[in-house]
FIPA-921262 format. One record per residue (C-alpha): x, y, z. Coordinates in steps of 0.05 Angstrom, whole numbers, plus 32768, in hexadecimal, padded with zeros to 4 digits. Layout:
<rs>
XYZ;...
</rs>
This chain:
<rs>
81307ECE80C7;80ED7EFA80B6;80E17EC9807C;80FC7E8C8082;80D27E8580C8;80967EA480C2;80507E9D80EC;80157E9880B5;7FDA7E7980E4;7FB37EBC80DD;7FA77ED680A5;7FC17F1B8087;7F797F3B8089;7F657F2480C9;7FB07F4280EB;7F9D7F8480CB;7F657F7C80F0;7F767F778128;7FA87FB08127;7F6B7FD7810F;7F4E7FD28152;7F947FEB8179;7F8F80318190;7FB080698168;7FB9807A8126;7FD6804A80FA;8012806980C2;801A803E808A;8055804D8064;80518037800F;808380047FFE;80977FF97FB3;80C67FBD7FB6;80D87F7B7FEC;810D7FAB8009;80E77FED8013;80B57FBD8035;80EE7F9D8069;81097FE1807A;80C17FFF808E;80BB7FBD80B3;80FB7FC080D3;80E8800A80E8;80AC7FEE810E;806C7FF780DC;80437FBE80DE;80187FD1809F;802A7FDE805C;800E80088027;801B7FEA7FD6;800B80257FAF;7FF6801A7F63;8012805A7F4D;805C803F7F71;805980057F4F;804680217F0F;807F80567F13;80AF80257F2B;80A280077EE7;80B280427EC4;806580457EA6;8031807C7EC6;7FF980787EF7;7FBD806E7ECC;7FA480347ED0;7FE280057EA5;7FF67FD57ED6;7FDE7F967ED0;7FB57F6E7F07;7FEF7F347F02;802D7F6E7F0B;80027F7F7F53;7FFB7F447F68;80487F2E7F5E;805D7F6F7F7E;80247F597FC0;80477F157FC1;808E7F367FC9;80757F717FF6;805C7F36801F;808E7F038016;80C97F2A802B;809D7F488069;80677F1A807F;803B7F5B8099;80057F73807F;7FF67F9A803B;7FC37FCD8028;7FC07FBA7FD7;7FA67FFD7FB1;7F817FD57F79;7F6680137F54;7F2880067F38;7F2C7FC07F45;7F467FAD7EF8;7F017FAB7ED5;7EBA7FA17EE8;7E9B7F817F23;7EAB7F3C7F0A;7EF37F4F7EF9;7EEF7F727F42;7EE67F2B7F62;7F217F0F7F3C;7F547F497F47;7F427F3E7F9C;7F497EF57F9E;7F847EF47F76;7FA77F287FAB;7F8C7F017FE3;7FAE7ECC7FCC;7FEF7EF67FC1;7FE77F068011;7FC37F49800C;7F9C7F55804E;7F737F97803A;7F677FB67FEC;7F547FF87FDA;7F2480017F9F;7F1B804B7F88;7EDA806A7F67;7EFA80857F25;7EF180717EE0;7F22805E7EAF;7F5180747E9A;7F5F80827EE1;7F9080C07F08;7FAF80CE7F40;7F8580E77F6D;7FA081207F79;7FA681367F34;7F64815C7F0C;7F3781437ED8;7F2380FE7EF7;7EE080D87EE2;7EBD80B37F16;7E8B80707F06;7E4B80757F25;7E3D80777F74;7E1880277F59;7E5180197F3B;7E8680227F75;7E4F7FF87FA7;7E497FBC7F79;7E987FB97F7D;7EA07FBF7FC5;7E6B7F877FC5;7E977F637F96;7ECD7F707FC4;7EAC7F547FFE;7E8A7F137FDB;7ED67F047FBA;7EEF7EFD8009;7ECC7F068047;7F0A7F148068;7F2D7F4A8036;7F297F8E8058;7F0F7FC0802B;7F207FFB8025;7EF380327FF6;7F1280747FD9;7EED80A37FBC;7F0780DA7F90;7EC680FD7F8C;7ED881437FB5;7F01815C7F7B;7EC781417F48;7E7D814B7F70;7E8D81757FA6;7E9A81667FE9;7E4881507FFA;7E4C811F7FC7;7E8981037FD8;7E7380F4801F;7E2E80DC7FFD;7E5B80AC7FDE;7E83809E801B;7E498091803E;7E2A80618010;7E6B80378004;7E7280308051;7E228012804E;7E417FE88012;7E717FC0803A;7EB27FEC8038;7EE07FEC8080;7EFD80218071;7EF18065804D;7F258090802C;7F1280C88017;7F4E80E37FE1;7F6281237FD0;7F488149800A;7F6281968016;7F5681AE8051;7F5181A080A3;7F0881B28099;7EFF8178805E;7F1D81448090;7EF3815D80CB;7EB48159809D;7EBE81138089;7ECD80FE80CC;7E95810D80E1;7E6980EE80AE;7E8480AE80AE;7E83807280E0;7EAF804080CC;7F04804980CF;7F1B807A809A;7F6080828078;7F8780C38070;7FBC80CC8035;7FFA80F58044;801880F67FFB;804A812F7FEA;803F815A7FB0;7FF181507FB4;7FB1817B7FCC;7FB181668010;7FE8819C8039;8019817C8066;7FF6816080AC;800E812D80E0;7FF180E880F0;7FDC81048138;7FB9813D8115;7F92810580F1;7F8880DF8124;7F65811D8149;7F3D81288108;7F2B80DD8110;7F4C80B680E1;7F6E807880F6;7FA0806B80AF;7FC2809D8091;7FF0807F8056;8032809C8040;8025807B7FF2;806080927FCA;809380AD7FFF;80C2807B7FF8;80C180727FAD;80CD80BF7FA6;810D80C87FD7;813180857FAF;812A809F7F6D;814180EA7F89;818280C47FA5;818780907F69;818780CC7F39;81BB80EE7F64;81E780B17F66;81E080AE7F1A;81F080F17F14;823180F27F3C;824780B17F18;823C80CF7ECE;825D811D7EDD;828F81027F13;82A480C27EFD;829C80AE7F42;826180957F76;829380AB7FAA;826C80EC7FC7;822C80C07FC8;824C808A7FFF;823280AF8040;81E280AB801E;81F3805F8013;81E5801B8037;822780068048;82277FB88038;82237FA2807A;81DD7FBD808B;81C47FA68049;81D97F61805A;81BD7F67809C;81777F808082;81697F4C804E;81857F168079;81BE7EFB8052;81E97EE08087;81AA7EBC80A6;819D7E9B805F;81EC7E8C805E;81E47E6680A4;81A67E3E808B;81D47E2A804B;82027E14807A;81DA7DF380A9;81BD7DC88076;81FF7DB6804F;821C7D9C8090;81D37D72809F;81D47D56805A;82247D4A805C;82177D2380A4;81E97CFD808E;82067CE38054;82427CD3807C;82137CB280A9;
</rs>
C-alpha cells in the first residue's frame, strides 16, 4: 500500500540526492498523470520527470508559457501523492521575475517537488526544440537560479539553457558555465544536435548535467549508455508517455466511431485486473474493511 504507508523522514530533494551520487546514468521517464507516474514506478524508475509542455497538452492548451503556477503545483502533488519518489518539476521560466521565481519554488516544494528546472527563455516561451526562441539576459537567468537557491536550500536545481539554437554553441556553454558558478546542480543544455555538441559540453562543465531524449526534436536518437559515455548522468524521456496514450486513445476512438465496437482494441488494453492491482484497489478495499469491523467491535464492546 505505496500510499497509504509511506516513509516521509527524508525529504524528496535530499533522496534525489542521494541517488545523484549512485553510479550510472540515471533515465527519468515524464509522467503526465498519478497513473503514468505508478506504472514508471512499478517498472523500477525511482525519478520522475513532470514536463510543462505534458501538462499543458494534457490540458488541451499549447506549450507556451499558459499554464498556471497553481495547475503545476496540483499536478506535483498528484505525481507525488500517488508515488512518493521523487519529481524533477520543469517550471519554465519560473512564472515571472525573480520575486515570482521564489514563490513558484516554494510553492512546489511544498507540493513534494525535490529538483526544478528553470529555462533561460523569454516569454512567450517554446519548446525547445522548436526555432525562433528569445532568451533573457545571461544576469537575468543568474539572479533566478539565486532565487532558486535562497527560496530552498535543499531544492535541486536544475538550469537549461536554450542558447545553442539562439548564440551559438560558445555562448551557450558561456552561459552554462556561468549558471553552474550561480548555484545550479545541474546543467541541461537543450536542443543539442550532435555527438560532438554533447562531447563539447561535457567537457566544459563540472557539475552533473542532464540529457533530453525527446522524439520528434533536434537531438537524433542515442541511448542512455551513449550518454553516460558522453558524461551525462540524466537523460529525461519528457513527453514519451503522453505521446504513445493519445496515439492509442485516438485509435480506440477511432475503432469505436467507424466500427461501432472497441472490440479489436482489447489486446492494447489493461484488462481490469491489472488496473486494480496497480492503483491498489483491493488494498484500499481491505483497509475499508478492516476498519468497519474495528469500529463495529468496538461499538459492540
Amino acid at each position: 500500500m505505496s500510499w497509504l504507508i509511506q516513509n516521509r523522514d527524508q525529504s524528496p530533494s535530499s533522496r534525489f540526492r542521494e541517488i545523484l551520487n549512485k553510479p550510472g546514468i540515471i533515465k527519468v521517464p515524464g509522467a503526465h498523470d498519478g497513473l503514468s507516474a505508478i506504472l514508471a514506478k512499478k517498472t523500477g524508475f525511482e525519478i520522475l520527470y513532470l514536463s510543462g509542455g505534458a501538462v499543458s497538452a494534457s490540458k488541451g492548451i499549447p506549450d507556451v508559457g499558459l499554464l498556471t503556477l497553481s495547475e503545476l503545483a496540483e499536478k506535483t502533488k498528484e505525481l507525488y501523492r500517488a508515488t512518493n519518489i521523487p519529481i524533477l518539476v520543469d517550471i519554465d521560466t519560473g512564472f515571472g521575475s525573480t520575486l515570482n521565481v521564489i514563490r513558484t519554488v516554494r510553492e512546489l516544494e511544498e507540493s513534494g517537488a525535490a529538483a526544478v528546472q528553470i529555462e533561460d527563455q523569454d516569454l512567450p516561451k517554446k519548446c525547445g526544440h522548436l526555432n525562433g526562441k528569445k532568451l533573457i539576459s545571461e544576469e537575468e537567468m543568474i539572479q533566478k537560479i539565486q532565487a532558486c537557491r535562497q527560496a530552498s536550500k535543499d531544492m535541486v536545481i536544475v538550469a537549461r539553457t536554450d542558447a545553442l539554437s539562439v548564440e551559438g554553441m560558445e555562448q551557450a556553454i558561456k552561459r552554462a558555465k556561468a549558471y553552474e558558478k550561480a548555484g545550479a546542480d545541474v546543467i541541461f543544455p537543450e536542443a543539442l544536435k550532435s555527438e560532438e555538441d554533447f562531447i563539447q559540453f561535457s567537457n566544459e562543465i563540472n557539475v552533473h548535467l542532464l540529457a533530453n531524449m525527446t522524439e520528434f526534436g533536434k537531438t537524433p536518437y542515442y541511448s542512455d549508455k551513449q550518454f553516460e559515455e558522453w558524461g551525462y548522468k540524466l537523460v529525461i524521456y519528457p513527453v514519451s508517455s503522453l505521446r504513445v496514450t493519445a496515439y492509442a486513445v485516438e485509435q480506440l476512438f477511432k475503432d469505436i466511431y467507424n466500427k461501432g465496437t472497441q472490440v479489436d482494441q482489447l489486446q492494447n488494453m489493461q484488462t481490469r485486473e491489472d488496473l486494480y492491482q496497480t492503483i491498489e484497489y483491493y488494498a484500499y478495499e481491505d483497509l475499508d474493511n478492516t476498519i468497519a469491523k474495528t469500529v463495529l467491535e468496538s461499538q459492540k464492546g
